[in-house]
N, C-alpha and C positions, 0 to 999 in steps of 0.2 A: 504494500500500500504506500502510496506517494506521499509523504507529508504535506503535513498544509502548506499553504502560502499563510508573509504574513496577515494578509488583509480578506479572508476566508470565513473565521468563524465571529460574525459581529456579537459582541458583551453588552455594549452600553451606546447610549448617545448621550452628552451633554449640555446641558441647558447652562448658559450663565444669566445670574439676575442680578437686580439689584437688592430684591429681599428675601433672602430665603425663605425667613418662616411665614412671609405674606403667600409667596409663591406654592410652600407645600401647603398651608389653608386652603386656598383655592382648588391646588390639581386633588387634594383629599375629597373637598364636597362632590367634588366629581366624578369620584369611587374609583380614582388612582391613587396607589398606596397600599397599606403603609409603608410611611416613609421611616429609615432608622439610618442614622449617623455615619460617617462612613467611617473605615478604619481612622486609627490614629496617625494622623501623618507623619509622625515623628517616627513611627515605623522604616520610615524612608533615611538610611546612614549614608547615602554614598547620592549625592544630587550634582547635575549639571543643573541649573534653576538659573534666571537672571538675577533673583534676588531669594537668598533662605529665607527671611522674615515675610516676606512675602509668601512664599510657598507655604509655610508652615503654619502662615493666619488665612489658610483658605478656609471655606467651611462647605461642607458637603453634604447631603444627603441624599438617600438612594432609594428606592423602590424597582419594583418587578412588574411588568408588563409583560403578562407572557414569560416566553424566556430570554427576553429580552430588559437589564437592569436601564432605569431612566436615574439620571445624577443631573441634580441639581445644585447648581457652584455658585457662591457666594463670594468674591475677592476680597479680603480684610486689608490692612496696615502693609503696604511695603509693594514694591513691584512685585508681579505676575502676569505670564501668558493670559490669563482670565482677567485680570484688571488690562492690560493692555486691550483685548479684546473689547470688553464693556466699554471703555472710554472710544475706542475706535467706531466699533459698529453700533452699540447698543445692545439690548441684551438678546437675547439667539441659542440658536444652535450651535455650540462652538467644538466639540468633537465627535466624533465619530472610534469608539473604541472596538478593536478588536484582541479577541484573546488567543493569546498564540503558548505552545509547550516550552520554549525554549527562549527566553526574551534574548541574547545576546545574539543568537542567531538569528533572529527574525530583524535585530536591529540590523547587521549585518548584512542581511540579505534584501532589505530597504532600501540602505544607503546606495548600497550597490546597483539597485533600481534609479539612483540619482536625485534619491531623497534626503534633505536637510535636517537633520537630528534638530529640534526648537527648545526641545528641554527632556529631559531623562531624570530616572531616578532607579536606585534597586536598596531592597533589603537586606538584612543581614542573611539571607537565607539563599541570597540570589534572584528571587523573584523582583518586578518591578515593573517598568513602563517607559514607552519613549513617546513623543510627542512629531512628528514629522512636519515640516513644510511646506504642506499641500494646499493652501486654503487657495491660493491665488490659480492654482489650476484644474480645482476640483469643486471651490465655494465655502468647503470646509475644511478641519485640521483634520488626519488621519494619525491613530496611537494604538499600540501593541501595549497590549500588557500579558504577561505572566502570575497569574492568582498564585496567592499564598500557599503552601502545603495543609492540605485538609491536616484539622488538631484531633 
């Protein structure tokens, strides 16, 4: 069996807002949900990020659609990809996540596709995520990530 490509099996889409908990009120009454926290970001030891403080005051939370996760991003205090975003576009659909076995290699084999790494991250464990390039020739940002070891 062929492995995947990295951009095969989609996880998530990402919403950036300006309020979160206005935003999951609303998609709740709606009977999308529930929504719960997303991991702990500090989970993430090893970051390419434009700015730590920035990344590490984002605030997230996540729900399931099917099986499809929907993530709703909040930018806090300090530069980010997501605050760069919001001030630029407004708030949207800002990525498009896919989950892939092997993040180093999927990274890898992206690049090598002629895609621009935007921001990266991994855990102490090895799992993590990259963030690619793409928005100016696809509309949106395209990200691999590698889920954490089932505990």
């Amino acid at each position: 069996m062929e492995p995947l490509k990295p951009f095969s099996k989609l996880h998530h889409l990402s919403l950036v807002v300006r309020d979160l908990d206005a935003t999951v009120r609303f998609l709740e009454s709606t009977g999308i949900g529930p929504f719960v926290d997303y991991p702990p970001m500090r989970e993430y030891t090893q970051l390419d990020v434009p700015d730590e403080q920035g990344f590490f005051n984002t605030a997230i939370k996540c729900a399931m659609i099917g099986p499809v996760q929907l993530q709703v991003v909040q930018p806090g205090k300090g530069r980010s990809i997501y605050k760069d975003f919001l001030e630029q576009k407004g708030e949207g659909v800002f990525h498009l996540g896919f989950v892939v076995e092997d993040i180093a290699a999927s990274e890898a084999e992206a690049t090598a596709m002629g895609l621009g790494v935007l921001s990266s991250g991994r855990r102490d464990n090895g799992s993590g995520f990259a963030y690619f390039d793409t928005a100016d020739k696809c509309g949106v940002t395209l990200l691999v990530r590698q889920s954490p070891p089932a505990k």
